[in-house]
Backbone as numpy.savetxt, mean C-alpha at the origin, in Angstrom:
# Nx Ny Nz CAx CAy CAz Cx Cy Cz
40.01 -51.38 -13.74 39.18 -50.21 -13.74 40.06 -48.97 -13.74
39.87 -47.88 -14.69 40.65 -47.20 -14.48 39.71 -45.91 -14.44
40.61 -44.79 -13.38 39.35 -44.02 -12.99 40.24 -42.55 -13.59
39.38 -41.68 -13.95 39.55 -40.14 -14.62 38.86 -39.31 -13.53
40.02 -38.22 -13.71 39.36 -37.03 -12.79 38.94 -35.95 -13.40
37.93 -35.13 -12.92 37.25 -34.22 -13.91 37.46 -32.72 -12.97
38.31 -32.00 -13.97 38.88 -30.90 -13.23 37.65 -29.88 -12.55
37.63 -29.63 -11.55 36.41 -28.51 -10.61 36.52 -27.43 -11.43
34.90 -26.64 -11.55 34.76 -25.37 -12.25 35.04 -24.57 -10.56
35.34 -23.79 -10.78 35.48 -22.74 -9.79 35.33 -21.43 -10.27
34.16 -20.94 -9.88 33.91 -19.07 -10.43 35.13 -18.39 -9.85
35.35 -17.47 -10.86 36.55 -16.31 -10.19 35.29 -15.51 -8.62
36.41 -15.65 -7.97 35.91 -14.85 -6.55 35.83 -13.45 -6.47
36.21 -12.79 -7.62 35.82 -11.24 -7.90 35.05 -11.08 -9.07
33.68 -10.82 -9.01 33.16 -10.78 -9.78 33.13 -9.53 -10.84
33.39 -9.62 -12.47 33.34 -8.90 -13.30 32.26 -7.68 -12.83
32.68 -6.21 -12.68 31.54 -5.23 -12.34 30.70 -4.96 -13.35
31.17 -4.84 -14.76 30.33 -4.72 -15.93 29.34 -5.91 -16.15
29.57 -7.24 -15.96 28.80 -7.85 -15.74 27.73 -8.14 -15.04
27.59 -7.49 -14.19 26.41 -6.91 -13.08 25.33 -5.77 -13.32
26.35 -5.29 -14.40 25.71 -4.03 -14.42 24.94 -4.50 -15.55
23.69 -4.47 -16.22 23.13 -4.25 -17.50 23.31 -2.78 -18.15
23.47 -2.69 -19.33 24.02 -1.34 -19.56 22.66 -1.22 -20.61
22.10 -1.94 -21.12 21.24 -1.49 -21.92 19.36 -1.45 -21.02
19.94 -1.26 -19.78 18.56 -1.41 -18.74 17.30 -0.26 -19.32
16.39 0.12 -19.55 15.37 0.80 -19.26 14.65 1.06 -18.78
14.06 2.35 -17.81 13.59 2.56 -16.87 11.98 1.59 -16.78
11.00 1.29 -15.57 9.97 0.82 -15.96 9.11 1.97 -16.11
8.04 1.39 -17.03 7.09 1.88 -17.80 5.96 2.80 -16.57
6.10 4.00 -17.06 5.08 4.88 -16.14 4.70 5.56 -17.04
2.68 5.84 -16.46 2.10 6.74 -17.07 2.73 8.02 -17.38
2.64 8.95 -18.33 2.92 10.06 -18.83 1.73 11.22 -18.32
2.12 12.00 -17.88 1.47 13.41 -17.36 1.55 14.53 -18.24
0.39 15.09 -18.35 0.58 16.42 -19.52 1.88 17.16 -18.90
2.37 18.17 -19.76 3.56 18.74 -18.57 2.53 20.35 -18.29
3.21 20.38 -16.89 2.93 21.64 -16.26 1.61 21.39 -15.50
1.06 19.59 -15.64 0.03 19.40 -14.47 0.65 18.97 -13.19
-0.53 19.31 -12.41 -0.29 19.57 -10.79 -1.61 18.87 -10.13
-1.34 18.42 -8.86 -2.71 17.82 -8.18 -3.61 18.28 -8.22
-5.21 17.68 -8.77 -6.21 18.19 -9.07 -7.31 17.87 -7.83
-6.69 17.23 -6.53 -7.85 17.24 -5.23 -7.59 17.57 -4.36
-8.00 17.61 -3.34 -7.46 17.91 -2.19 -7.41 16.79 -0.88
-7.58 15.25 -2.14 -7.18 14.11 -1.24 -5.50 14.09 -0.41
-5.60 13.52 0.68 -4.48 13.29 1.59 -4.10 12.25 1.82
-2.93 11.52 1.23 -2.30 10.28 1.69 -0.95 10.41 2.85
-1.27 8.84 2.82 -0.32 8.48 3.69 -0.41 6.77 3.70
0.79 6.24 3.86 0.65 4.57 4.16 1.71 4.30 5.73
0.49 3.50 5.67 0.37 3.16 7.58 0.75 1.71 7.40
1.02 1.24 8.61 0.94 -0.32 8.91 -0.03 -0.66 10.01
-0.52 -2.05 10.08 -1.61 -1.99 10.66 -0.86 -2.96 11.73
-1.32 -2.83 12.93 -0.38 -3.92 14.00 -2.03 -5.26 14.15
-1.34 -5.94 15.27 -1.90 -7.35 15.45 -3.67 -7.37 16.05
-3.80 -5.63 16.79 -5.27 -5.79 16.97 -5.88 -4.62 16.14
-5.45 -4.49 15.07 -5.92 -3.60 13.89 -5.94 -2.49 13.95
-4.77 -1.77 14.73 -4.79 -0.15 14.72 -3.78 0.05 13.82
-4.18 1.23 13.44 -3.67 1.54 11.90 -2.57 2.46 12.86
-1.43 2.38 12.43 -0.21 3.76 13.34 -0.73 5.06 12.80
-0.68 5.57 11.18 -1.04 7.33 11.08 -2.21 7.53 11.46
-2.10 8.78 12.36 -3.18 9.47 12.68 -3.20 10.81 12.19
-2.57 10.61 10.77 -2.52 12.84 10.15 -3.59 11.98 9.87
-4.36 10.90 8.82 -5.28 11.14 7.96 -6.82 10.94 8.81
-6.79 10.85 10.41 -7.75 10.88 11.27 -8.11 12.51 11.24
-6.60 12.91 11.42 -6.71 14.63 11.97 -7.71 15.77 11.01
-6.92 14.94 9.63 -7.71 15.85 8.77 -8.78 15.50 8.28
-9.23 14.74 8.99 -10.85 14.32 8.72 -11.35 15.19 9.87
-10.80 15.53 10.53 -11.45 16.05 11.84 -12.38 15.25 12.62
-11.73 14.06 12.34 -12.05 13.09 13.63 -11.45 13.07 14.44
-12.39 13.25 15.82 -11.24 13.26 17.24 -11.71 11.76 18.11
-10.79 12.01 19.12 -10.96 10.36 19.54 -12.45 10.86 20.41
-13.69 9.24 19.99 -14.55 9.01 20.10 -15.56 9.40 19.27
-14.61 9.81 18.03 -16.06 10.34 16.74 -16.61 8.75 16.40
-17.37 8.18 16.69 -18.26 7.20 15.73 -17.88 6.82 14.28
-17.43 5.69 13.54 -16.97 5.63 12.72 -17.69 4.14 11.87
-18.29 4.34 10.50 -18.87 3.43 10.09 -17.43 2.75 9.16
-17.26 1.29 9.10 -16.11 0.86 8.89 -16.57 -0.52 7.53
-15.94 -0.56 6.73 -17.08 -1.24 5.73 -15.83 -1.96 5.00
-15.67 -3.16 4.36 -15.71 -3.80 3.11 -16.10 -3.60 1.64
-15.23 -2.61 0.49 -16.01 -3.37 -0.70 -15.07 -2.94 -1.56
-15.36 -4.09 -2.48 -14.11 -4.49 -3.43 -13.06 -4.84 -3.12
-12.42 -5.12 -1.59 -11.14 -5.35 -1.39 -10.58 -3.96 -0.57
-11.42 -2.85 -0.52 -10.85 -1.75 -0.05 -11.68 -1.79 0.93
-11.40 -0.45 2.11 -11.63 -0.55 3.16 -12.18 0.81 3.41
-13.60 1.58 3.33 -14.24 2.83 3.43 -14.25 2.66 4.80
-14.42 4.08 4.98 -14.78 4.68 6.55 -15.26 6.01 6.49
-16.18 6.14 7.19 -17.22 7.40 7.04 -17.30 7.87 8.70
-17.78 8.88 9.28 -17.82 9.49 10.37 -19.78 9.19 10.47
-20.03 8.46 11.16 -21.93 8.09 11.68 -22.04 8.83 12.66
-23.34 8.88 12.91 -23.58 9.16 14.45 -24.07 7.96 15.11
-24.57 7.07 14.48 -25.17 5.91 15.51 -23.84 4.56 14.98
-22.99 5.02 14.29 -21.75 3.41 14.36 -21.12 3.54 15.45
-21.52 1.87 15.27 -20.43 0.98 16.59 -19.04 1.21 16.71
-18.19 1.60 15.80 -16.57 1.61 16.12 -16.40 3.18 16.19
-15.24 3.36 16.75 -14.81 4.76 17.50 -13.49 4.41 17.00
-13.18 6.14 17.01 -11.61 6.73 17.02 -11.03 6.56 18.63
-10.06 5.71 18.93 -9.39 5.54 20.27 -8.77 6.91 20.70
-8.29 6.85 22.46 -8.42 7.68 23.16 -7.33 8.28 22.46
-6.58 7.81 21.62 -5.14 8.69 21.28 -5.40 9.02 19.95
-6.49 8.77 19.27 -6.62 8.99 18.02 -6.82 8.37 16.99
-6.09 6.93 16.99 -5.61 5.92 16.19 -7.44 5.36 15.95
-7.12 5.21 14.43 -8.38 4.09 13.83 -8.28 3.25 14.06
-9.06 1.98 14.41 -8.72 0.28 14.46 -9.69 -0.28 13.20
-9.06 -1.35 12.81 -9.83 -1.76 11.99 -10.79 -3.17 12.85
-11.84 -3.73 11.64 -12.34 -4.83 13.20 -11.78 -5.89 12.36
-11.56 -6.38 13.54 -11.10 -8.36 12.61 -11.89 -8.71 11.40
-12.94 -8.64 11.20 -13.91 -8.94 10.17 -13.53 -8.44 8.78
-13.28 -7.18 8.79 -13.01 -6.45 7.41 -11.26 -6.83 7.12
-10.38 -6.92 8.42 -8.92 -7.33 8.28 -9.15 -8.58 7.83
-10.15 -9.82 8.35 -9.86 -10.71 7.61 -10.62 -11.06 6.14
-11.16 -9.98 5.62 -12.02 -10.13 4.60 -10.64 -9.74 3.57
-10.15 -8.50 3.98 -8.80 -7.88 3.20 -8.19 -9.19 3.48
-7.50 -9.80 3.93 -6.21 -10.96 4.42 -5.76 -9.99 4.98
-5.66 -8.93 5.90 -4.54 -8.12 6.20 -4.16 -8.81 7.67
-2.95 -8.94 7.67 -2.00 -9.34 8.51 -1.42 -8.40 9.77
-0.51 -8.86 10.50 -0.15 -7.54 10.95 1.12 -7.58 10.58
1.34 -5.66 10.57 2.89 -5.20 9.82 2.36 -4.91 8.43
0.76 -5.26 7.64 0.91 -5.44 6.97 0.33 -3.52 6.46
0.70 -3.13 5.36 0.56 -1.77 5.00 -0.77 -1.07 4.43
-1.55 -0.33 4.50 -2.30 0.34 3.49 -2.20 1.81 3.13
-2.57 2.11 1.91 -2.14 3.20 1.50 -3.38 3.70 2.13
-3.51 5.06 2.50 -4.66 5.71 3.21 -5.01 6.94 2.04
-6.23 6.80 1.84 -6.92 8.55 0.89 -7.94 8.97 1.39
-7.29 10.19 2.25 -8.65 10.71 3.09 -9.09 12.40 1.97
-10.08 11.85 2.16 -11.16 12.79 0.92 -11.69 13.89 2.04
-11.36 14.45 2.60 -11.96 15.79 3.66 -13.45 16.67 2.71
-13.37 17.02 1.89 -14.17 17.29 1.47 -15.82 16.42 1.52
-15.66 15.13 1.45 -16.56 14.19 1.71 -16.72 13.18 2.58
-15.31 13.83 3.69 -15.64 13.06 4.68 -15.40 11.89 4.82
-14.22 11.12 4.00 -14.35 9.59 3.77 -12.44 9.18 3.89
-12.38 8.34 4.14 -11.31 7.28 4.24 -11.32 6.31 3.34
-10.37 6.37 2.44 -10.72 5.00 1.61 -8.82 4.57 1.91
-9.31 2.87 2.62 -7.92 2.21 2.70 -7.31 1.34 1.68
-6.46 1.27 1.04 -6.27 0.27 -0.10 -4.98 -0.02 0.38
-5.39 -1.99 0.43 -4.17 -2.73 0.84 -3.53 -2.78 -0.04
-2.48 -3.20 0.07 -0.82 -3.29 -1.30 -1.27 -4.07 -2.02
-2.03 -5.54 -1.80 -2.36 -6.45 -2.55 -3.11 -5.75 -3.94
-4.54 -4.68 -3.43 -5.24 -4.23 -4.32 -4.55 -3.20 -5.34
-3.73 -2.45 -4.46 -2.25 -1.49 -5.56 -1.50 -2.30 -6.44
-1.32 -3.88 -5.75 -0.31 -4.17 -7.03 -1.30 -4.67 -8.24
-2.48 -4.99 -8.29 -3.58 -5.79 -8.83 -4.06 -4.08 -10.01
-4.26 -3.06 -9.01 -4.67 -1.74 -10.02 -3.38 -1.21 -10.77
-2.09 -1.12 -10.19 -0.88 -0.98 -11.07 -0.64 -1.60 -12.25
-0.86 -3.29 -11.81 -0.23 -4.17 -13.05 -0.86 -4.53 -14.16
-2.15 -3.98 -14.31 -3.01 -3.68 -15.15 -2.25 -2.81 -16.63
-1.99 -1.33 -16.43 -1.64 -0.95 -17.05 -0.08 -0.68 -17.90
0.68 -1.73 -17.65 1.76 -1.87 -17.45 1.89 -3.28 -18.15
0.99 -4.45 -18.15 1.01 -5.70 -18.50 1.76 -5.80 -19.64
2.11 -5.16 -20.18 2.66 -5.61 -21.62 4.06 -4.81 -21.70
4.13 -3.89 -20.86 5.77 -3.01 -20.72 5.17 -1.92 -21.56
3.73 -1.57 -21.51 4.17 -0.23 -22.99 3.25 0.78 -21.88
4.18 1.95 -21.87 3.84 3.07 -21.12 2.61 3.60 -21.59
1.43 4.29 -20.88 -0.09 5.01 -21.60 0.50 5.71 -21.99
């Protein structure tokens, strides 16, 4: 029996920098804006994380609703997003420090986890909160983008 040895590949341990680099990269594909436009609402964001018994951490987009802690708050499900309106007869409240909670029901209707993020758009003008989890951002993003060709 006679036995052959088969010489080891071994990568060089400094890796080529041009090779890392793609040089012919292109930026990803984003909508185009007329030029010289500017925000047309007077919606207010912010993205929060939500902890383990559903309090959302920002409280600017409570403030500028001019909800204070114990305004009554109707808290709803639809489409995957998460409305909130100021009632006078709803069951959930703004806590003593301010903070929104969400209820288990609508967190587990979203899947929202804790740690897990939503973008917040508080509409002051109408009084409304609309929460949109990342899941539903990456689902409305990748829509227009599906094919790599910018609107």
């Amino acid at each position: 029996m006679t036995v052959s040895f088969v010489p080891p590949v071994i990568p060089r341990t400094v890796p080529d920098r041009g090779a890392l680099v793609r040089r012919d990269r292109t930026p990803p594909p984003v909508s185009a804006l007329e030029p010289g436009s500017g925000r047309s609402s007077g919606t207010v964001y912010a993205l929060s994380a939500v902890d383990k018994s559903g309090r959302v951490a920002d409280r600017s987009v409570v403030r500028v609703l001019g909800w204070t802690p114990g305004s009554r708050l109707d808290v709803r499900e639809r489409g995957g997003l998460i409305v909130v309106r100021q009632v006078d007869d709803a069951v959930y409240r703004v806590d003593a420090r301010g903070h929104l909670h969400l209820p288990l029901a609508v967190r587990r209707w979203c899947r929202l986890a804790a740690g897990d993020r939503l973008l917040l758009a508080a509409h002051p003008g109408d009084g409304v909160l609309v929460a949109y989890p990342l899941a539903v951002l990456d689902r409305l993003l990748a829509v227009p983008h599906a094919g790599g060709d910018a609107a």
